[in-house]
N, C-alpha and C positions, 0 to 999 in steps of 0.2 A: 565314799565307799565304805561300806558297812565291812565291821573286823570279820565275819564272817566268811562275806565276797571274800577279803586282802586273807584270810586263812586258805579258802579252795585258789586263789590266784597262785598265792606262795607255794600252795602241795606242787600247783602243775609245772610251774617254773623249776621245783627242787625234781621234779620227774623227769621232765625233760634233760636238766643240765647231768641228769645220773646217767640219763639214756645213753647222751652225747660225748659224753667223758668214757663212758665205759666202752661201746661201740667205734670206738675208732678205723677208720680205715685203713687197709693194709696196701692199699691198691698203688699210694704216693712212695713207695720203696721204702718205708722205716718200717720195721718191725715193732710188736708192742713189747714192752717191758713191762715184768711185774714189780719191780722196784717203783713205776711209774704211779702202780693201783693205791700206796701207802702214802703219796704226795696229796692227793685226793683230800679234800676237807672231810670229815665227820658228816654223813648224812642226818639229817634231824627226822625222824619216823611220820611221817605225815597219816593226819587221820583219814579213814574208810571213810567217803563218800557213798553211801547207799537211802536212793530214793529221794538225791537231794537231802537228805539229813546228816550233820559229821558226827560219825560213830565212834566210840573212844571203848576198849576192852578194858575187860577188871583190870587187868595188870596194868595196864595206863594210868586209872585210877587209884590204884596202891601205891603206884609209886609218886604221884602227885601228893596222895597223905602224908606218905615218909618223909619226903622232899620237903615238905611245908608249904608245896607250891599253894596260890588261893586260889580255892573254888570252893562252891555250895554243890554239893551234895543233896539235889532235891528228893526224895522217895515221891514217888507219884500216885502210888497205892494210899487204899483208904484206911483210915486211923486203925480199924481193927487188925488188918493185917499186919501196919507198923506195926500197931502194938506187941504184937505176936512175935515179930521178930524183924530186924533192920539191920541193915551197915550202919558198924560206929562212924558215927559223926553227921552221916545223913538227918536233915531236918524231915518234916512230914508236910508237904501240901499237896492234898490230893487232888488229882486233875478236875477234878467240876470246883476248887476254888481256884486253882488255876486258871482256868479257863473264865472264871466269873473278877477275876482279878484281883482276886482276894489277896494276903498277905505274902508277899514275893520278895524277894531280895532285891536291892538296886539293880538298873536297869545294866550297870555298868560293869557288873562282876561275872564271873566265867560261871556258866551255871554245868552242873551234869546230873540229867534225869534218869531216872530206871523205876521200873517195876518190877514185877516176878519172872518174867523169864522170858528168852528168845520171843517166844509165841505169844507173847501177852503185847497187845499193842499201847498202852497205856501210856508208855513213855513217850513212845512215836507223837501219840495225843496231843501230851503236853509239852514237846517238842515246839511241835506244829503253834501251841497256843503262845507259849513265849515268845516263837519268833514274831507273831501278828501282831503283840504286845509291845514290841520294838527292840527285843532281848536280841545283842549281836555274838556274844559267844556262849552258844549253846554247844552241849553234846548228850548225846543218845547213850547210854550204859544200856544198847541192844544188850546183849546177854543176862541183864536184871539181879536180882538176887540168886538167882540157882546158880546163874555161871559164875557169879563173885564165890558164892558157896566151892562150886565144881574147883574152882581155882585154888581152893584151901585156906580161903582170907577169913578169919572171925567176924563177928557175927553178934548182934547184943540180941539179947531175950527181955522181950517186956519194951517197956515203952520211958527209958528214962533219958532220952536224948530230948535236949530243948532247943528250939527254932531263934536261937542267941539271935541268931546273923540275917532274920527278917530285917 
């Protein structure tokens, strides 16, 4: 089972068990208690599925930096735009070397793509391209550069981030 599947298996399981926990029946004569709702494990925030692709928001991603959690940070856009401007720490492989399979990080590491914005499909692309490449834990940074922006995250100008973690 690819970590991908065992990610969308694991969301539906932690959905369900939320649904079932939460929704209890009153119909068996007990009453619910809200002392009851604090016994509850911690829910783990499970990623948006959309179009078949797991979507992770900027704030996902900011807090995976902070954290130290690992992942690459792929930019998907073309050099010139990196250059213009990027998330720190983002490397740059633009989807037609993507897609040609040019310089990519291990097959084995948690990758998250974006481009410039909601509407830009770019990422989707190279989404699409990793996974046919045999990449099992991908995510989409849908909201791109604007929404990382919109979010209030910094920002580097110029093009002085290096592709260390190819």
């Amino acid at each position: 089972m690819t970590k991908k599947r065992a990610l969308l298996d694991a969301s539906f399981v932690a959905l369900v068990s939320i649904v079932f926990a939460c929704g209890g029946s009153e119909a068996d004569g007990e009453s619910s208690d809200v002392a009851a709702v604090d016994t509850l494990p911690l829910a783990v925030p499970a990623p948006e599925v959309q179009d078949g692709l797991l979507i992770v928001s900027p704030e996902q991603v900011r807090e995976w930096q902070e954290s130290e959690t690992e992942f690459v940070l792929v930019d998907a856009r073309d050099a010139i735009q990196y250059g213009r401007e990027h998330i720190q720490g983002a490397i740059n492989v633009p989807y037609v070397e993507i897609r040609a399979g040019g310089l990519l990080p291990p097959r084995d590491q948690r990758i998250v793509v974006y481009c410039s914005s909601e509407t830009c499909p770019i990422s989707q692309y190279a989404y699409e391209a990793l996974d046919q490449l045999g990449y099992e834990e991908i995510y989409d940074m849908r909201a791109g550069l604007e929404g990382w922006k919109d979010a209030g995250f910094p920002t580097v100008m110029g093009a002085d981030s290096t592709a260390t973690s190819r």
